[in-house]
N, C-alpha and C positions, 0 to 999 in steps of 0.2 A: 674502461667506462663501467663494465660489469661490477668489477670489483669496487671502484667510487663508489657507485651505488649503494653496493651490500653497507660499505663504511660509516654510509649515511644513516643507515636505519637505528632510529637514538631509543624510539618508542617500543621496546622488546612485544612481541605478540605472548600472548599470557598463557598458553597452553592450557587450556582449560579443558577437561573430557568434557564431549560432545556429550556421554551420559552423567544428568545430573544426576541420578542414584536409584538403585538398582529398589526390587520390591520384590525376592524370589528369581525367578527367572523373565521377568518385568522389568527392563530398563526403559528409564524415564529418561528424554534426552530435552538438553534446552530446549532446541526448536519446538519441541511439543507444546514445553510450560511457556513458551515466548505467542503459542498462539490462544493458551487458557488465559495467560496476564491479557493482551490484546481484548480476547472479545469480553473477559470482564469488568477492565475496567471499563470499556466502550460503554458496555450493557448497565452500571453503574453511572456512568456521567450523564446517557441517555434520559436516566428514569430523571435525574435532577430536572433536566432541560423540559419532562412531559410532566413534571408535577410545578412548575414556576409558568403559571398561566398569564403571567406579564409579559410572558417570551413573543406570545403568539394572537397571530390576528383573532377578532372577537375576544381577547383574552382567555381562549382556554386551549388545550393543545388536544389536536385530531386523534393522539394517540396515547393510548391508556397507559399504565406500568402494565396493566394484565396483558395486553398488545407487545410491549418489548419482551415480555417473559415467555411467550409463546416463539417468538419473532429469532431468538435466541439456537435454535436448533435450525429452522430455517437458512439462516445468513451463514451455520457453521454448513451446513453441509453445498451451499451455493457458494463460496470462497473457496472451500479443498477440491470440489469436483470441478471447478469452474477454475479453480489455477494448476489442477494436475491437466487436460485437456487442453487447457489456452498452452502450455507449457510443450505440450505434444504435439501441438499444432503450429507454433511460432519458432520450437528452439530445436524441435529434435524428432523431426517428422520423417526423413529420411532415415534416421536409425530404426522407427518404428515401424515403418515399411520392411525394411530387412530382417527384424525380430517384434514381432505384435506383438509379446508376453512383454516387452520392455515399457507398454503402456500402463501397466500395472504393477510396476515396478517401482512402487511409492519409497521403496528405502535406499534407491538408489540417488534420492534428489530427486529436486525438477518440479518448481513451482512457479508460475506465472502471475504475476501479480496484476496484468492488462485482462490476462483470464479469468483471475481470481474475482476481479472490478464486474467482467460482464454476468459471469454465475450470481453475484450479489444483486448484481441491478436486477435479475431473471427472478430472484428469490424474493425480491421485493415487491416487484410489482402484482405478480402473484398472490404475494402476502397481503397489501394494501388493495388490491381488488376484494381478496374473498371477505376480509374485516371491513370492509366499506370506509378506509380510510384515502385522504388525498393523495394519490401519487408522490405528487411535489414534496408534500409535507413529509412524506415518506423518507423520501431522497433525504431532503434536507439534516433528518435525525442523523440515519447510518452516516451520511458524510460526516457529521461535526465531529464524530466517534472513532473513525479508521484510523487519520494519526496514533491514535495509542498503538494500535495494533500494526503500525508498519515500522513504530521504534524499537517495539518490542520485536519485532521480527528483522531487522536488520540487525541488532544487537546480537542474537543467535547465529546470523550469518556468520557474522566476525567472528565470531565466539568457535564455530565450527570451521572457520580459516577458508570461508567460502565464498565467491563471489569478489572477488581482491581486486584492487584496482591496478593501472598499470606501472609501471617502472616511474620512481620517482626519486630526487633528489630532497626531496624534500626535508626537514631534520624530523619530521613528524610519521617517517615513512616505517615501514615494517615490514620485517620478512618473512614471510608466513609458510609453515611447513608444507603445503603442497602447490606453493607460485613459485620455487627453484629458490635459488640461493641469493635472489636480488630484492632489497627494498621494494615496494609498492607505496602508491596511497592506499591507505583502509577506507577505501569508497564506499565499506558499508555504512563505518561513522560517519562520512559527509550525509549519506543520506538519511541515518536516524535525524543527526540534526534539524535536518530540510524539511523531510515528509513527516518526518515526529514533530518534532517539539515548534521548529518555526509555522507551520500549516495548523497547528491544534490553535496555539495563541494566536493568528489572524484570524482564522475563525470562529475561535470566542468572542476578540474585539469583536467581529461585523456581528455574533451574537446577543452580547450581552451589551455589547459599548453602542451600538446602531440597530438595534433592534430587527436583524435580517431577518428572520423567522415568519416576521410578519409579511411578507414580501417572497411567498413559496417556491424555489429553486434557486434563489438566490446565495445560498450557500450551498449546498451539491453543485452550482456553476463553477463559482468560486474555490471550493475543492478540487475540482476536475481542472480547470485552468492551471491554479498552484501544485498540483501535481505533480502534471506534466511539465511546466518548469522547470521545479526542481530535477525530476528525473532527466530530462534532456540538460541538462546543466551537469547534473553529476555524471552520465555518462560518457563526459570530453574525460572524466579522471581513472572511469572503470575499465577494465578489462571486458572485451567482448566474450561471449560465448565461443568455447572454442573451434567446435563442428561448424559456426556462422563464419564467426571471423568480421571485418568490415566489408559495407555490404558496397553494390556497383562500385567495386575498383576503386575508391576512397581508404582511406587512414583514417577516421575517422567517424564517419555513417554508420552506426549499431540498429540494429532490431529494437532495441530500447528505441530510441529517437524514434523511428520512422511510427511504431506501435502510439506513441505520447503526441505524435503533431495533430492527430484529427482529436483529439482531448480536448484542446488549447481551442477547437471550433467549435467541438462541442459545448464546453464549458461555458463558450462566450455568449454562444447562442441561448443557453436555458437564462445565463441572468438577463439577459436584452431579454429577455419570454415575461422571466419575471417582472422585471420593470416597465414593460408595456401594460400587465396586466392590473399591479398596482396601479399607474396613473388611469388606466380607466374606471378603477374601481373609484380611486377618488373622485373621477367627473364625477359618477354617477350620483354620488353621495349629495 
């Protein structure tokens, strides 16, 4: 079976060093430029959405360009502290019981992306409090944005032969220098695909094609909901954590899934929030 397996794997993994290129004793590695590309283009497609005041109810948008340029060092340091901690807390808390220095032990790996989510929501609301901006409207920017940044950061995954999916027949499958000598799925690429590229264009459409903006949480719902989909979708193909393992004596039940299902409520609830608050705004009118 093992060996079927290895036979199958048609799509060679690219070996590619993890360090994109050195500067002195400065090694620059994907992962790093996979989270510069992420929050710049974000911070870029952002400023378009806060300068096109057709987007936005009243016609003009709650947040400035000088708001996201500020806003920009906030979100970076509430996504890395906020998914090194979720990461500590979710995947690998019992090792860091036995060695507390392994909590700061950023080069070993160990990012949380459910962590990463709640450090950014902490940074924002913050942010949008002390600037006297909408909450909602808040939410709604950073969300239309993170796609970029979760393609670009699964893409490094792969790239780094990290996070692999499980044993696969499939003729698309790969064998990746540190998952043994057997084909996988690249469950990173299903998920760039999902949480990149397929998540950024539904939430343009409900942007720019249904004017959601005007309608405040109604895309941060809709992100949050597609999220979690996708990720509880892609996790039937991934490889769990290996310290976790499948959780209550299941084959399948990951710390992903269980992390993604209050998403899916959350999410639902902010657009029903927003769409109650739109139709009362219309009575009122």
């Amino acid at each position: 079976m093992y060996e079927a397996l290895h036979l199958f794997a048609l799509m060679p993994f690219p070996n590619i060093d993890p360090v994109a290129f050195s500067i002195g004793p400065l090694a620059i590695h994907w992962y790093g430029l996979a989270y510069v590309a992420g929050i710049l283009l974000g911070w870029l497609y952002a400023r378009r959405l806060a300068a096109n005041g057709s987007l936005w109810k009243d016609g003009q948008s709650p947040i400035t360009i000088a708001h996201l340029d500020d806003f920009l060092v906030w979100v970076a340091v509430g996504v890395v502290l906020g998914g090194r901690i979720g990461y500590v807390l979710f995947y690998d808390f019992a090792a860091v019981l036995q060695n507390p220095i392994r909590a700061i032990e950023i080069w070993n790996g160990g990012m949380s992306f459910h962590g990463g989510f709640l450090g950014a929501t902490i940074a924002m609301i913050f942010f949008a409090r002390r600037n006297g901006i909408p909450v909602w409207s808040m939410f709604d920017t950073v969300a239309a944005v993170v796609p970029f940044g979760l393609f670009f950061g699964r893409i490094a995954n792969f790239i780094n032969g990290e996070l692999w999916g499980r044993l696969s027949d499939m003729p698309w499958a790969v064998v990746f220098p540190t998952g043994g000598p057997f084909a996988r799925h690249p469950s990173q690429l299903y998920e760039a695909g999902l949480e990149g590229i397929v998540l950024v264009l539904v939430l343009a459409l409900m942007i720019f094609g249904f004017k959601a903006l005007k309608a405040p949480g109604t895309v941060c719902g809709t992100f949050v909901v597609g999220y979690a989909l996708c990720r509880i979708f892609v996790e039937f193909f991934r490889e769990p954590d290996a310290q976790l393992g499948y959780l209550l004596g299941t084959n399948w039940l990951t710390m992903g899934m269980v992390l993604s299902l209050p998403m899916i409520a959350v999410g639902l609830w902010a657009v029903a929030r927003a769409r109650a608050a739109a139709a009362s705004a219309s009575a009122q009118v």
